[in-house]
N, C-alpha and C positions, 0 to 999 in steps of 0.2 A: 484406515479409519477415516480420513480423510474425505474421499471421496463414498462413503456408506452413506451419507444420508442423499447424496444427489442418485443413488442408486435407488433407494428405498422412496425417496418423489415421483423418478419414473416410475417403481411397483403402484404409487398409489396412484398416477395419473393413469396407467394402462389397466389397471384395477376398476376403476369409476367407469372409465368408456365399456369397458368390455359389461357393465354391469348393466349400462345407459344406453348402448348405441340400438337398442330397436327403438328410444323411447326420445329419440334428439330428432330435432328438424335439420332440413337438408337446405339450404349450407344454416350451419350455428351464429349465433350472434356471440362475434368475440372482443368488440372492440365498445367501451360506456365511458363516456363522459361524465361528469363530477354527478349531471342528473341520473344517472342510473341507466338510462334507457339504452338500449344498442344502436349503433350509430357505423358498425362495421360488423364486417360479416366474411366468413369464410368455408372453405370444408371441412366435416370433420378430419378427412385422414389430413390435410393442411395442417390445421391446430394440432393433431398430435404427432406429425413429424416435428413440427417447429416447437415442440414443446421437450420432444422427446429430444432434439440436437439442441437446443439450450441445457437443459440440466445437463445432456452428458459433456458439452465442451466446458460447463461450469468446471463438473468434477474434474476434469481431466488438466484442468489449468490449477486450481487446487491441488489438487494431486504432483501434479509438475513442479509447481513453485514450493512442496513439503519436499520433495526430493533433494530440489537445488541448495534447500536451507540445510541439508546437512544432516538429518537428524541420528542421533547416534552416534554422528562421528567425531564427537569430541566427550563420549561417555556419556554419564549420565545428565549431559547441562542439558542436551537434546530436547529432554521428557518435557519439563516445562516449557520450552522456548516453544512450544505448537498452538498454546491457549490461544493467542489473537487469532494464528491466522485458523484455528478448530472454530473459535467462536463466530466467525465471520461466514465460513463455506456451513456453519451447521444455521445460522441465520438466514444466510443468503435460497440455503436449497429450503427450510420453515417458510419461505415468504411465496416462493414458485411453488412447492408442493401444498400448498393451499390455493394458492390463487386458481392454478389449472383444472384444479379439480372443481373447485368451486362455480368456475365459467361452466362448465358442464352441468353440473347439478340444477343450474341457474337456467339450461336450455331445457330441459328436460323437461316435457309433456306437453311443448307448448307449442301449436300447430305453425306456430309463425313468427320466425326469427326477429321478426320488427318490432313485437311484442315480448321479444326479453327482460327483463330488468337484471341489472344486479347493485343493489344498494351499495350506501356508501360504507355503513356495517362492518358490510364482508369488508372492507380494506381495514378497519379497526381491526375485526378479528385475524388478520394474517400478519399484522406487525405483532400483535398479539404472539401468535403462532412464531415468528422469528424470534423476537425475544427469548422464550421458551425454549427453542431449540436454540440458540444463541449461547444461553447459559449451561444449554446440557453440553455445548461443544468446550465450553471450558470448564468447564468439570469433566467433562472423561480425559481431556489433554494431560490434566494431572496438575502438580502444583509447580511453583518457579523453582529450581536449584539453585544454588547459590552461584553466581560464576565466577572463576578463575583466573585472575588479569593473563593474556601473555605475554611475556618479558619483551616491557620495549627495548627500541637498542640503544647504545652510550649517545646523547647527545654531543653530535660534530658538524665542523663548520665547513662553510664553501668558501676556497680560495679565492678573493679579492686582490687588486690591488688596489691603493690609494686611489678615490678619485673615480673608481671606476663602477660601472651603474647595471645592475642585473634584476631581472622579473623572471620569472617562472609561472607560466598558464597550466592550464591541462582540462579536458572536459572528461565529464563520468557520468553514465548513465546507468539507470535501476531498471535491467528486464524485468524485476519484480513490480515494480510500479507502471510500468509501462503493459504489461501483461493483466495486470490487474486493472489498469484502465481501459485496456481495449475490452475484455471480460464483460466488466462495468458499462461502459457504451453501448456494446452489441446487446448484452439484454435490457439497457434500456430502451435502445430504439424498438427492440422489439414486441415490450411489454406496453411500447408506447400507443403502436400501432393496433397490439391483439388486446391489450385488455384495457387499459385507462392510462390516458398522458398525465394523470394524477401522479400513480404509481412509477412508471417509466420515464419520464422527463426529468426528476430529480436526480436519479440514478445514472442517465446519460451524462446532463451534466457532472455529476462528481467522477464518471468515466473520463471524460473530456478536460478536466482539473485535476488529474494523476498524470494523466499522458505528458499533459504541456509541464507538471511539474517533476517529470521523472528524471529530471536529467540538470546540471548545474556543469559552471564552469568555475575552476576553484583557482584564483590566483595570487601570489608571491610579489611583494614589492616592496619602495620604499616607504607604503602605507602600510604594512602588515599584513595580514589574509582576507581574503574578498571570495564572496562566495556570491553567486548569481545565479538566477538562468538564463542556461546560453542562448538565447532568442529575445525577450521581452527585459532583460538584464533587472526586472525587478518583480518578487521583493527582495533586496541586498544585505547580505548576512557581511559586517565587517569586523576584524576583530585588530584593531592598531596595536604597532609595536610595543606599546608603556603599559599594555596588556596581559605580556605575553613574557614569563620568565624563559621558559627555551621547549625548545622543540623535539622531536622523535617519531617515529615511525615504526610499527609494528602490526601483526596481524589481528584482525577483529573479523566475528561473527556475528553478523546484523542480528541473527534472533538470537544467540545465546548469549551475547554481551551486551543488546540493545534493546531485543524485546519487537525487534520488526524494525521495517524501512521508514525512511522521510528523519523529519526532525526530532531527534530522540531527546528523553531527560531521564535520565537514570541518579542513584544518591550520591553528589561529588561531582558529577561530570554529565557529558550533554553533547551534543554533534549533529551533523549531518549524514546519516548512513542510509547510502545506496543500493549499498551490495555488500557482499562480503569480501575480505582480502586485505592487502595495503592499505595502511589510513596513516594521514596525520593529523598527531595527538600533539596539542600544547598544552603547556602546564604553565597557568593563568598566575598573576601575582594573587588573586583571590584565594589561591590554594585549591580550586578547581580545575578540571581537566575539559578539553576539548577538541572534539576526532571530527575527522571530514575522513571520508572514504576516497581514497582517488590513488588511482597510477604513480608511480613513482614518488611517493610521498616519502622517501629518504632525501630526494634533492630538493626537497621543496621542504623539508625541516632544516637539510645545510643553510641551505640560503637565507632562511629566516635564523638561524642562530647566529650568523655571520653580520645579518642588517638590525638585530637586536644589537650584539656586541658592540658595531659601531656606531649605533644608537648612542649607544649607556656611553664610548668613550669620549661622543662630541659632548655630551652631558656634561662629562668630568672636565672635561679641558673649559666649557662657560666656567664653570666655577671657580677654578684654578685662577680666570681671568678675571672673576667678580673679587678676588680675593686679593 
């Protein structure tokens, strides 16, 4: 289902040429500036190779990233957990499968590609057009199920002794986000170049702002949890030990526990979900929960029940002494 509608943009792009191509000038005007006028210029079979390996790497990276998320294979939570990423590849392919066709229509009968227009209209009408298809992708996705905690494990501690000083790092990165930002960039650069750096430049950019945020480093200390990314170490996610009643580790499903990747807020609880797998989960004095996805997140909840514990008991011994 996934990949149907980048399928059905290539039918309509290869649909419009085949209907236009005695009636297009030799090379097309493919590239207008916010004026409207053509400003770049190409062949036709150019534009519709480049149009045709955009949608299909679109779908097929969609398609890729449905597979990876699991679906089915936790029964029926699967069904709903598709709406964001349905809503997005049925927007993303609504915005292409107008716009292509559109540049064509826009050449059509007109002896001389330096005299194309294409208004600024048409870009209303294809966000128009995404949206549209946006909502039909989350409504055929289906509705949310309800999801199922799985049991985290007993909160236990890291062996200490007196005096003695331990941290725990680890880095994790989201091929989902990282995937969906190179996605993201290649067809912006490329919508930059063929059809308006209007349309195409914001979308690179926010390709280029997934990538550099697909990845964090998550650390353990005598501050509590620190979350960064690992390069530019900001913005910094920290959550201190007077925070943090104890800790645990258990397996989580970015879409069917969280609803998709990056920083989630679901009702009760909230995280950092990268991927799916290993996460640790705190359980906040607020009576909230809180999951970061990362690699061996059973030594990294020891350590923190251990630096909570003797948190709380140099607590008790001030007091003992205030007393």
């Amino acid at each position: 289902m996934i990949a149907f509608p980048f399928a059905l943009a290539c039918a309509a792009v290869l649909t419009t040429y085949a209907a236009l191509r005695d009636h297009l000038p030799d090379p097309l005007a493919t590239h207008f500036p916010a004026s409207g006028k053509a400003d770049g210029f190409s062949s036709a079979t150019s534009f519709i190779w480049v149009s045709m390996a955009l949608l299909a790497v679109q779908g097929a990276v969609f398609a890729a990233l449905v597979h990876r998320s699991g679906r089915g294979s936790r029964g029926s939570r699967g069904v709903g957990s598709l709406r964001l990423m349905a809503a997005f590849a049925y927007g993303e392919s609504g915005l292409l499968g107008y716009l292509f066709p559109a540049t064509l229509f826009a050449n059509a009968d007109v002896p001389d590609a330096a005299d194309v227009r294409l208004p600024m209209w048409q870009l209303a009408v294809a966000l128009a057009c995404a949206l549209l298809a946006a909502a039909l992708g989350w409504l055929l996705a289906g509705a949310d199920a309800a999801p199922a905690d799985e049991p985290a494990e007993e909160p236990h501690r890291l062996p200490l002794r007196e005096g003695e000083v331990a941290s725990w790092t680890r880095t994790v990165t989201s091929r989902v986000l990282l995937g969906v930002g190179l996605a993201l960039a290649c067809a912006g650069a490329v919508l930059a170049f063929t059809v308006s750096p209007g349309i195409g430049l914001p979308m690179a950019v926010m390709g280029v702002i997934a990538v550099l945020l697909s990845g964090c480093r998550v650390t353990v200390d005598r501050r509590g949890l620190t979350v960064s990314p690992p390069v530019v170490r900001l913005p910094r996610l920290r959550v201190p030990l007077g925070r943090i009643e104890e800790a645990t580790s258990r397996q989580v499903s970015a879409f069917d526990d969280f609803g998709g990747w990056g920083y989630r807020i679901r009702a009760g609880r909230s995280g950092l979900v990268l991927r799916s797998g290993d996460a640790l989960c705190l359980r906040l004095t607020t009576g909230k929960e809180f999951v970061v996805t990362v690699d061996d997140a059973r030594t990294a909840a020891a350590l923190l029940n251990t630096l909570i514990h003797r948190a709380a008991d140099r607590g008790a011994g001030r007091s003992v002494d205030a007393s």
